[in-house]
MARTI-340191 format. One record per residue (C-alpha): x, y negated, z. Coordinates in steps of 0.02 Angstrom, whole numbers. Last residue first. Example, Ala and Ser with C-alpha at 12.3 -4.5 7.8 and 13.67 -1.06 7.14 Angstrom:
2
REC;east;north;up
REC;684;53;357;
REC;615;225;390;
END
This chain:
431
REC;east;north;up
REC;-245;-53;3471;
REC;-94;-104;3423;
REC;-58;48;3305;
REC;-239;21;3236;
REC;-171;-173;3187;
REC;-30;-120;3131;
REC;-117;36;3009;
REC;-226;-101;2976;
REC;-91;-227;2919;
REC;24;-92;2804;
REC;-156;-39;2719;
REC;-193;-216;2661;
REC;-37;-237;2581;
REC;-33;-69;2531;
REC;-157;-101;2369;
REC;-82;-273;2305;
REC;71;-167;2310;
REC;6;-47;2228;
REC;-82;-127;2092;
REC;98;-253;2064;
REC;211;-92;2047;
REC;85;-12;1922;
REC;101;-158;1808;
REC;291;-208;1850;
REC;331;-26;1792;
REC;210;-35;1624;
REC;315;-189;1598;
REC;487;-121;1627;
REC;431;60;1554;
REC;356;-38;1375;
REC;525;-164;1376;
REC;622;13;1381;
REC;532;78;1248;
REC;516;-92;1142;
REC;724;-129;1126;
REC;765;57;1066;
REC;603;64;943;
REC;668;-97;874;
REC;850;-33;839;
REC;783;108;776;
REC;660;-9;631;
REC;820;-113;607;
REC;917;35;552;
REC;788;92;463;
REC;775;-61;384;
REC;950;-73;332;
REC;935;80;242;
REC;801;18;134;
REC;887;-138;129;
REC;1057;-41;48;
REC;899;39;-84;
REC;846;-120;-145;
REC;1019;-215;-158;
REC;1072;-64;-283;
REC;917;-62;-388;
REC;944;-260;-389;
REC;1119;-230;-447;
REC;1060;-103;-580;
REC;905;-229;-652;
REC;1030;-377;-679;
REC;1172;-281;-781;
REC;1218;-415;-898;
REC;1399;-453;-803;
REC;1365;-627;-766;
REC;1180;-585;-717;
REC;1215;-445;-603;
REC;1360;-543;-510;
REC;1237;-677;-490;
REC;1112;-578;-422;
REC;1268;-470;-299;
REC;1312;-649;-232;
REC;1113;-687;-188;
REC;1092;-531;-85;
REC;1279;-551;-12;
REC;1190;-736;43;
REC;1063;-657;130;
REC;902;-698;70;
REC;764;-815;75;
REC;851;-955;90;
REC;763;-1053;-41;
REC;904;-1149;-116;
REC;999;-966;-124;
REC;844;-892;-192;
REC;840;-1030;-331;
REC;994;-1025;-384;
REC;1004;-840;-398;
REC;905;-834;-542;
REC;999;-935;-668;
REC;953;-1078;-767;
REC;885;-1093;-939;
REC;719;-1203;-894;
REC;624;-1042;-886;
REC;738;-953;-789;
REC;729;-1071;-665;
REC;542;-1105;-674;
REC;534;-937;-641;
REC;664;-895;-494;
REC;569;-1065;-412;
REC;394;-962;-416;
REC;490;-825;-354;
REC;542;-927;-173;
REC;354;-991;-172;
REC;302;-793;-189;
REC;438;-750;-61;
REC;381;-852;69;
REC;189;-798;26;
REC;203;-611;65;
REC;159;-492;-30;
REC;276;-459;-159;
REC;139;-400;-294;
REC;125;-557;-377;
REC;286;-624;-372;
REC;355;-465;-451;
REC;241;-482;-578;
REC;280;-673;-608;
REC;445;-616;-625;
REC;434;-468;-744;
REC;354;-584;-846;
REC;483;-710;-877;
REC;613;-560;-880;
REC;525;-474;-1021;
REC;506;-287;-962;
REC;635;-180;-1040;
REC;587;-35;-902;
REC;761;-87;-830;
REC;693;-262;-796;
REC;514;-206;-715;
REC;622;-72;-584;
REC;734;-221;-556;
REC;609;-350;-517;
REC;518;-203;-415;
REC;647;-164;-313;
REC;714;-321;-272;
REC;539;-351;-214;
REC;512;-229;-105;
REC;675;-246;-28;
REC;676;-419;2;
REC;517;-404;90;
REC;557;-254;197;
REC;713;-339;261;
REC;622;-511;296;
REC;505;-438;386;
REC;613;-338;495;
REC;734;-467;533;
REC;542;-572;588;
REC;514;-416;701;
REC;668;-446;817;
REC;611;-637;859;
REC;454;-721;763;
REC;512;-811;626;
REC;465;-697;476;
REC;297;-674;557;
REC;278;-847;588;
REC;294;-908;386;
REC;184;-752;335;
REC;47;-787;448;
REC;60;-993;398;
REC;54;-943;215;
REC;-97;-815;236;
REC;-191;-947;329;
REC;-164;-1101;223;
REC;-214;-974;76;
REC;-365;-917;140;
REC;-391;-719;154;
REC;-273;-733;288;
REC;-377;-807;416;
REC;-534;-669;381;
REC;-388;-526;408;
REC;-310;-588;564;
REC;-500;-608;643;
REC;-521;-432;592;
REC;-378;-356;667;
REC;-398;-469;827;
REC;-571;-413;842;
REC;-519;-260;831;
REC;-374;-271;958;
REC;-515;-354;1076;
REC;-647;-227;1068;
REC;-584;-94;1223;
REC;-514;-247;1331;
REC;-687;-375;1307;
REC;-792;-213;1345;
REC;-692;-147;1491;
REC;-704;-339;1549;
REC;-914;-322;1553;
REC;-1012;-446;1450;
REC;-1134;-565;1508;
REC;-1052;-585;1699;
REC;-1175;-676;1806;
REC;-1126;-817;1943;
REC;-1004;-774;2109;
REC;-963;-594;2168;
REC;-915;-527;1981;
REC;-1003;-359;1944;
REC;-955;-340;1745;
REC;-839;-204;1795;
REC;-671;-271;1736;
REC;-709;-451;1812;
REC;-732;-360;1985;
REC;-568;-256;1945;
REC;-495;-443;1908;
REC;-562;-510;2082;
REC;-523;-369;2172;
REC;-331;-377;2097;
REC;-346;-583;2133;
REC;-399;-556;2313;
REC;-239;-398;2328;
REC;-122;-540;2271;
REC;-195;-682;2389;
REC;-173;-563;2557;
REC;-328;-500;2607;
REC;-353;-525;2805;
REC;-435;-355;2870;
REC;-617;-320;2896;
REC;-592;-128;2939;
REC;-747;-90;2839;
REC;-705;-224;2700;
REC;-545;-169;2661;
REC;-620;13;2642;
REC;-750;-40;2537;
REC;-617;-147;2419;
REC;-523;-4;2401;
REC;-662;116;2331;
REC;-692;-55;2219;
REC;-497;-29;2170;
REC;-497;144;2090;
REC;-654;166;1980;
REC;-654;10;1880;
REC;-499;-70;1887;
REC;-395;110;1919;
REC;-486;163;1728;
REC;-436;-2;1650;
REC;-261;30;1692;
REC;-266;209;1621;
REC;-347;148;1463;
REC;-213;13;1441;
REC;-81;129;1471;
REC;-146;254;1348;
REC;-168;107;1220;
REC;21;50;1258;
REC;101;230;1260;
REC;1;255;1081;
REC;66;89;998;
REC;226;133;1064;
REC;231;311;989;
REC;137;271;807;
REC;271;101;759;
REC;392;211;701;
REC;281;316;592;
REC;218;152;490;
REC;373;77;464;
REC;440;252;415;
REC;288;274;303;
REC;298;105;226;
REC;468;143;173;
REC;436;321;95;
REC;279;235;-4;
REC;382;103;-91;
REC;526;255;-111;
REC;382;360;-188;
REC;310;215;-292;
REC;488;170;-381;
REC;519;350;-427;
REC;365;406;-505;
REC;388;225;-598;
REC;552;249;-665;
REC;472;440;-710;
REC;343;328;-785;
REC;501;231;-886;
REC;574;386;-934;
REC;430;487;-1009;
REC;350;318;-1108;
REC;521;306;-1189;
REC;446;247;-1373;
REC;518;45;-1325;
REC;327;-10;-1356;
REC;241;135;-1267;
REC;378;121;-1120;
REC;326;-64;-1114;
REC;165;-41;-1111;
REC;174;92;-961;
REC;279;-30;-876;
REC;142;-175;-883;
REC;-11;-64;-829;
REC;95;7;-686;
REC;154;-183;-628;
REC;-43;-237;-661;
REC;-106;-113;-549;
REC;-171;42;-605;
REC;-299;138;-480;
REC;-400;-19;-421;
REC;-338;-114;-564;
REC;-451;-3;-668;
REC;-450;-75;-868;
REC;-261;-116;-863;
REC;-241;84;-876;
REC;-347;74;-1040;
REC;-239;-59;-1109;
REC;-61;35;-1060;
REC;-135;215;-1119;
REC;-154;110;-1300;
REC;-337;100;-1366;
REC;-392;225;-1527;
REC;-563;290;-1464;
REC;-458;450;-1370;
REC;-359;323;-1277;
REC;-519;236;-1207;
REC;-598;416;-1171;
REC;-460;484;-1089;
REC;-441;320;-988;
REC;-631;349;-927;
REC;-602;519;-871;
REC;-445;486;-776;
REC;-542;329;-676;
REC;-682;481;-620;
REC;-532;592;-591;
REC;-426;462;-490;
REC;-593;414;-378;
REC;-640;575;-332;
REC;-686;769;-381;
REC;-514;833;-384;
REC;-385;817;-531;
REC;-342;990;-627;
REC;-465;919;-773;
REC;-385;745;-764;
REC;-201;807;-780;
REC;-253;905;-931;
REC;-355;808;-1029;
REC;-216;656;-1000;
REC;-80;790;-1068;
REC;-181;815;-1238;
REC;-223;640;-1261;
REC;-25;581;-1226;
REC;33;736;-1359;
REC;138;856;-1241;
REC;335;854;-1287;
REC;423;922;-1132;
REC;452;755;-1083;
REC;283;671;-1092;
REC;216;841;-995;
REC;336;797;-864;
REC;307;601;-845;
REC;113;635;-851;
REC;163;755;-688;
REC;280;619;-608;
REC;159;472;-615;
REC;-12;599;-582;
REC;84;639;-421;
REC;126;452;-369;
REC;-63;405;-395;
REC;-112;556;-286;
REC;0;497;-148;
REC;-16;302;-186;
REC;-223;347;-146;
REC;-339;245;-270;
REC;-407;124;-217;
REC;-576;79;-119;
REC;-745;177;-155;
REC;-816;340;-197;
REC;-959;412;-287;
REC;-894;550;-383;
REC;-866;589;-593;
REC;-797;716;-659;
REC;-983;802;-686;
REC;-1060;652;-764;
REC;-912;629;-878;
REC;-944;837;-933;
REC;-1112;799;-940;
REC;-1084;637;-1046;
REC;-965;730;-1177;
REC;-1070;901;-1183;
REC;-1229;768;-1221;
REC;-1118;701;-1366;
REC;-1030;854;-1444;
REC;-1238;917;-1437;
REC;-1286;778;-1540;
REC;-1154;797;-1665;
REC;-1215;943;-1675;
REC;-1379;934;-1719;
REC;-1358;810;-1852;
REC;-1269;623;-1833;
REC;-1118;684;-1976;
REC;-1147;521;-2037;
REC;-989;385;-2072;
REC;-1043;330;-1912;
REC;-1063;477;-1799;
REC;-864;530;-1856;
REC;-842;698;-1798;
REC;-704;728;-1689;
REC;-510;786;-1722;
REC;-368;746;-1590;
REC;-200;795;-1576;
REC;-162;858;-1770;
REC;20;883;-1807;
REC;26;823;-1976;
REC;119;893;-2157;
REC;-50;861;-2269;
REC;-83;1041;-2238;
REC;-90;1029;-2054;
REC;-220;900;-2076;
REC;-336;1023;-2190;
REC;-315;1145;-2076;
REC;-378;1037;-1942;
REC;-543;960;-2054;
REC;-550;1152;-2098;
REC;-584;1189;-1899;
REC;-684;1036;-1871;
REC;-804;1112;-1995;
REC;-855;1089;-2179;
REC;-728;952;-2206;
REC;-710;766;-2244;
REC;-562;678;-2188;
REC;-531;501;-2107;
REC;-366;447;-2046;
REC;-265;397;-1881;
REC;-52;439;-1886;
REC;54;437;-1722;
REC;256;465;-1754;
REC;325;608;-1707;
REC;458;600;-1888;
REC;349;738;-1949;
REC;183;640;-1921;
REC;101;661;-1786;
REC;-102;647;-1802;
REC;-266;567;-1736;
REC;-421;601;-1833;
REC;-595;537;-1874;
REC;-684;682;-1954;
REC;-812;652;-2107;
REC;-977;773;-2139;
REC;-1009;852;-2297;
END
């Protein structure tokens, strides 16, 4: 008689494992129910026996049905689909759904990708024995070490349904504010490559047509209509004196990438990444910005960690971790030798200066009164107003500073154009 491995809730909803022997899996489950269990998972057990025919066919169902969620793909998982899969597990936690039972589901309704193939896997770990928290840590790509450290501590506290709708919560704010930086920054970054383009285009089609013309009438160039030639020259890769290797259209159309890439090979060293972070924050009317978005995100997640029951310690170098930027990592690593040594932790940010100081009054306020994790909820969400605040006040400073420059731009190509024009029109007049 073959054995089943099962996994049970008691009457109190507690989890039970056991062994049973049965004919089928379907007296293995009566035979559970009679014993006063909720069965959630039953399989036959291939080492205690039970390896015959169908056993064998459980196990080539198993790996087509793993070969068929699974896709080639690469990268991370997207937040949107993360944040959906958050809120849904949350749901089916809530209404009372065994955790095997409402993985199954969420990963069959999943499509083809990265999340179903890393859904698969997890449904496997968890239906072995392992914890959701351990088979989460398993695909950092997907689960990052803040989810993987919530989720264990909503398994160990039993509130698994509020502390992923915590999470839900936390990533679609996170996302919210990178969308509104993100969407702000779309209109001047298209005026400024349509500019560029447009520019480009009068270089290299416009002022050579000029140039002829100057050159029929033989008039006196002024310097500022030499240097335009000279740059629409440079433009087309046809410079008067010496060879040109590389056209200017070519240097203007690559540069922001190679700009973009350069950025990204300095700050994958850590002298590079500190001294990016350290000018960003100082550089005028987008350093505010920085320093709002930082101190959001990481109030945020401190608090979010802290409510979840999260040790504090840990919740720390977590939040360190995932802050992104290398001021505030330094200005964390103090909060945790602080707390570590029996200090506070708004000591250490107000040493740092790294926040306001009404940032640093409502911490200590927090921590006298025990309720650490709601102030820094509350700080969190009054910077994610103040950033959009600071992200309109941006937009109204860079729209005007994009006409006045795009209006000395075109002002200085036609004057350098008319120049010429104003002294043969005289010199026709004379004639």
């Amino acid at each position: 008689m073959p054995t089943y491995v099962y996994e049970a809730l008691n009457a109190a909803g507690k989890a039970e494992k056991g062994r049973i022997e049965a004919g089928s899996s379907d007296e293995a489950i009566s035979a559970i129910r009679q014993q006063g269990f909720f069965p959630t998972s039953v399989r036959e057990d291939s080492v205690g026996g039970g390896t015959g025919e169908k056993t064998k066919k459980d196990k080539k169902a198993k790996k087509e049905k793993k070969k068929k969620g699974m896709s080639i793909s690469f990268g991370k998982v997207k937040t949107k689909n993360l944040c959906q899969f958050t809120r849904q597990l949350s749901t089916l936690q809530d209404a009372g759904l065994p955790l095997l039972r409402s993985l199954q589901i969420l990963e069959q309704q999943q499509k083809p990708g990265k999340l179903k193939s890393i859904l698969l896997e997890v449904v496997e770990d968890v239906e072995s024995g392992s914890s959701l928290s351990d088979s989460m840590s398993k695909h950092p790509k997907a689960f990052d070490r803040l989810y993987s450290k919530m989720v264990a501590a909503g398994e160990i506290g039993g509130v698994l349904d509020v502390i992923l709708q915590r999470l839900a919560n936390f990533m679609e704010k996170a996302e919210r504010l990178k969308a509104r930086i993100k969407g702000a920054m779309i209109y001047p970054i298209c005026v400024i490559v349509v500019a560029v383009l447009i520019v480009t285009g009068i270089m290299y089609f416009v002022i050579p047509k000029f140039e002829d013309i100057f050159n029929d009438f033989e008039v006196e160039l002024p310097g500022l209509t030499l240097w335009l030639i000279e740059t629409s020259l440079w433009v087309a890769g046809t410079p008067k004196e010496g060879e040109q290797a590389i056209p200017g259209f070519i240097w203007i159309v690559t540069s922001p990438f190679l700009i973009f890439f350069f950025m990204k090979l300095i700050r994958r060293t850590g002298p590079g990444r500190a001294a990016t972070d350290i000018i960003r924050m100082k550089v005028p009317v987008i350093g505010p910005l920085v320093m709002k978005t930082s101190v959001a995100r990481f109030t945020r997640t401190l608090g979010t960690l802290v409510a979840a029951g999260v040790p504090i310690l840990e919740a720390v170098l977590i939040t360190r971790d995932t802050s992104g930027n290398y001021v505030y990592e330094k200005a964390l690593n103090g909060v945790h030798d602080s707390i570590r040594e029996g200090e506070t932790v708004a000591d250490p940010l107000r040493e740092a200066k790294v926040c306001d100081s009404i940032v640093v009054n409502m911490i200590e306020v927090g921590e006298e009164t025990g309720d650490l994790d709601v102030m820094l909820i509350k700080i969190a969400d009054n910077y994610d107003e103040e950033v959009d605040v600071a992200v309109t006040a941006m937009l109204s400073l860079l729209e005007p500073a994009l006409v006045v420059v795009l209006g000395g731009i075109v002002g200085t190509i036609v004057l350098a154009l008319f120049m010429p024009l104003v002294k043969m029109i005289e010199s026709v007049s004379q004639d």
